[in-house]
N, C-alpha and C positions, 0 to 999 in steps of 0.2 A: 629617442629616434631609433626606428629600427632598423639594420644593417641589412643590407642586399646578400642573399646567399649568394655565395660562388661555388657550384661544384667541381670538385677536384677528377682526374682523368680516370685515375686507379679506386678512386674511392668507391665501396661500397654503400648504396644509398638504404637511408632506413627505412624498415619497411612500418606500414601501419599498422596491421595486423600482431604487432608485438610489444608486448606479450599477447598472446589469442587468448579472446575469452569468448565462450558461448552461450550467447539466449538462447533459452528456447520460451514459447509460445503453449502452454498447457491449452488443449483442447477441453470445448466448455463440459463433456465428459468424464472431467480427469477430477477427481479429488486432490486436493490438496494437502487437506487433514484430515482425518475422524475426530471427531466431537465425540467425548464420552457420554455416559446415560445420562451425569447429571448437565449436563452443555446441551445434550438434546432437548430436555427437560424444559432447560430453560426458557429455549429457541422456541418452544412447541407453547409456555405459558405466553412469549410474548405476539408471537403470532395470533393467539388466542385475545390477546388483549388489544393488539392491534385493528384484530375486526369488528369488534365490541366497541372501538372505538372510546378506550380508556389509555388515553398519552397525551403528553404536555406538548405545548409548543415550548419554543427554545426562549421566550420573553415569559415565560410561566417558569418555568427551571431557573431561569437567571434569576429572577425575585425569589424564589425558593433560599436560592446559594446564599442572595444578599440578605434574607433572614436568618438565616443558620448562622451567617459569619459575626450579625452585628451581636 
């Protein structure tokens, strides 16, 4: 059961803000990371493969796994 707070006269009340910590909001401008040549590379085959229209659905992939593991 939870106890009824009583505040005290002299008491300092705590504050929310503490400890402060701050988000911020990266604008859809803002990079994050850079990708190196080979991350690029990869992003640029799978894009490529994406439009071509060569990828699994995720019940294609999961009977893949169950083949590999048995």
């Amino acid at each position: 059961m939870a106890a009824k707070y009583k505040s005290q006269e002299n008491e300092k009340p705590e504050q929310v803000n503490d400890p402060v910590a701050t988000y911020q909001r990266a604008g859809s401008d803002v990079c994050l990371c850079v990708p190196t040549e080979y991350e690029r590379e990869i992003i640029m085959r799978s894009e490529k493969d994406y439009e071509e229209g060569r990828l699994y659905t995720q019940e294609e992939v999961d009977k893949q796994v169950r083949q590999w593991l048995d």
